[in-house]
C-alpha positions, 0 to 999 in steps of 0.5 A: 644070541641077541649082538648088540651093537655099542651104541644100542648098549649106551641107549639101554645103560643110559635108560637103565640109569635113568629108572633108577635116577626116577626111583631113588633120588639122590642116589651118587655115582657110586651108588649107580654102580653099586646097583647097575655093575657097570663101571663109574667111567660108564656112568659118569660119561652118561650122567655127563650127559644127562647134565648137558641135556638138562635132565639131571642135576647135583646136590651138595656133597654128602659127608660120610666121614671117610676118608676120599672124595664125598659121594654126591646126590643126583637127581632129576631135574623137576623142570626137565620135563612137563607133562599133562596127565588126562584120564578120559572116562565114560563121564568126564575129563580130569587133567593135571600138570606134573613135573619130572619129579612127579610133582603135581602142580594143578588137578582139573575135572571136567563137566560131566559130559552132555552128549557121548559121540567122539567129536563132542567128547573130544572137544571137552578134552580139548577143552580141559587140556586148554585149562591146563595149558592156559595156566601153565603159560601164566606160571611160564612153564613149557609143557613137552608131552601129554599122557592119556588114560582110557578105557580099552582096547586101544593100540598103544603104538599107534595111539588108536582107540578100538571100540570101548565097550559102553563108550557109545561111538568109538571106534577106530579113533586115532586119538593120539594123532589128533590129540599131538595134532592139536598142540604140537607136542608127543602125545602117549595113549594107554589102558587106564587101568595099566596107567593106574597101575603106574601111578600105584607103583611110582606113587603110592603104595606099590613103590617098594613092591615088584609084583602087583594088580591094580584093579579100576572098578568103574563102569567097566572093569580092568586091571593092569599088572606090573610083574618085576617091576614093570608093566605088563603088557601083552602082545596085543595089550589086553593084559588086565581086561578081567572085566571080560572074565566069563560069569555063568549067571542066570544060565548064560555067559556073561562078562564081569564088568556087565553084572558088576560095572558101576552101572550095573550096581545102580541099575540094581540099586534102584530096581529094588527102590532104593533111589539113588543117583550116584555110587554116594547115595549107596555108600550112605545107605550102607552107613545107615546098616540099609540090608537091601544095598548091603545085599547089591554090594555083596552080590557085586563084590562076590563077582568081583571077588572071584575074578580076583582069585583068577588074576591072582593064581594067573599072576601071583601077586604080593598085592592087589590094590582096589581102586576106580570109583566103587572104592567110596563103598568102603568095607561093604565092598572089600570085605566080601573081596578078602572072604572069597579071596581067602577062601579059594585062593590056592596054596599057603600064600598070602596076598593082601587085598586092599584099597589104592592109596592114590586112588582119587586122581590115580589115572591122570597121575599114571598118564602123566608118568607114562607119558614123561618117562617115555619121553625121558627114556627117547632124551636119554637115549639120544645122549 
């Protein structure tokens, strides 16, 4: 049995209170206790400092017409902490600036990139972290942390990219360290599908759900997966790669995301002369009934479909939100998703397919929230 020692408990009742303050604002005293069971003299003397730190603040007593002292709201301060969200993506980089209350205060995309190496993606990076950066010291706003969003594998604690598939280049990149290097500030790195899946979960369509999967439908495939509330991980942080479940096609093994990734369905696209650039031209063929990209869209959803059944009988979401850039394709994609679903899916449960709700900036929001929670939870567990 694990013995904790007392200031080890004070650290995870002060961290404890500190999600709950993130997930429900206004929440008194008295509802802390409520919800935690622990004792007002403990929360008061860990709300105290968290008042002295700058992390939270009081509203205005709220009326309950009973007799006794009103219980007063709490919140987090929105200038308690900033923090810069990044996701850096096979094609560009897109950056925004977000509070402590998870406000959104600029969004900023990136060029798409000319050359792929790490030096050169790395210096777009820098160079759109710096717009961000130049803006917030017009509206003098201290940024404390940086969030980055990528594609794996990666370490998370040492903040190294390993080797990317269909990132040319990368390998054993210690991006955090460059990156924190650069401009002095903590800097967190993660998967960005399991990013993702915290933006869904703080911010969309998650919040009120303890169980989910957030699939990110892009070049390559992930998922993260958030399991009683929380972001699974794994030991060595692979949760989520469904884009490397095994498909037997054409006689051979071959990985999800390289007959289903983003590339693959325009490679496909134009080999059977459509002649489309990007995902757009094939949402606008599908709107004109085009038989040839419905076929393409269906094969790759097929795929996807049943990587799906497989995450869902390994986890047993609620729901599984679809989300990355082949969300443009509307119903075409999804349908087929929900028809393989339903059709495998084992037992009675139901479990509802569909789009993320944030799905537009979803990454750089869920970098932006990794790395401002972490540094939350290191404030407070030094108060």
């Amino acid at each position: 049995m694990l013995v904790l020692k007392p200031e080890d408990t004070r650290k995870k009742n002060a961290i404890t209170l500190l999600h709950l303050l993130l997930k429900e604002d206004g929440i008194s005293r008295v509802g802390l206790s409520r919800m935690t069971g622990l004792t007002k003299t403990t929360i008061s003397a860990i709300i105290k400092g968290f008042k002295d730190s700058g992390i939270v603040e009081e509203s205005n007593q709220i009326s309950t017409g009973n007799i006794g002292k009103s219980p007063i709201p709490l919140h987090i301060k929105a200038d308690a902490i900033y923090a810069i969200g990044v996701h850096l993506s096979r094609q560009r980089v897109e950056t925004l600036l977000m509070d402590a209350q998870m406000n959104i205060i600029t969004y900023n995309i990136g060029e798409d990139y000319k050359k792929f190496d790490p030096e050169e993606i790395i210096n777009c990076l820098f160079a759109n972290i710096n717009k961000i950066m130049e803006y917030a010291e017009k509206k003098e706003i201290d940024i404390g942390t940086i969030g980055i969003g990528i594609p794996g594998p990666l370490d998370a604690q040492t903040g190294v990219v390993k080797q990317p598939p269909k990132f040319k280049g990368w390998k054993d990149v210690p991006l955090g360290s460059i990156v924190q290097k650069e401009y002095g500030i903590p800097v967190w790195i993660e998967n960005d599908a399991n990013v993702s899946a915290l933006a869904e979960k703080w911010l969309g369509s998650g919040r009120n759900m303890h169980n989910f999967i957030c699939v990110l439908l892009n070049e390559g495939i992930g998922a993260g997966v958030i399991i009683n509330d929380e972001l699974y991980q794994g030991t060595f942080n692979f949760v989520g790669e469904i884009g490397h479940f095994l498909c037997y096609e054409q006689g051979q093994f071959k990985y999800l995301e390289d007959i289903a990734g983003v590339d693959v369905l325009l490679h496909l696209a134009n080999s059977q002369g459509l002649r489309v650039k990007s995902l757009k031209g094939i949402a606008e063929l599908l709107q004109q009934d085009n038989q040839i990209a419905k076929s393409i869209v269906k094969k790759i959803s097929t795929w996807i479909g049943s990587a799906i059944v497989n995450a869902i009988h390994m986890i047993g979401p609620q729901t599984v939100f679809i989300g990355g850039k082949m969300v443009v394709l509307r119903e075409p994609l999804i349908q087929p998703i929900r028809e393989i679903v339903s059709h495998y899916l084992f037992g009675e449960q139901a479990v509802n397919i569909q789009f993320s709700s944030i799905s537009s900036n979803a990454v750089p929001s869920g970098a932006g929230i990794y790395a401002m929670v972490h540094w939350l939870e290191k404030k407070s567990s030094e108060i």
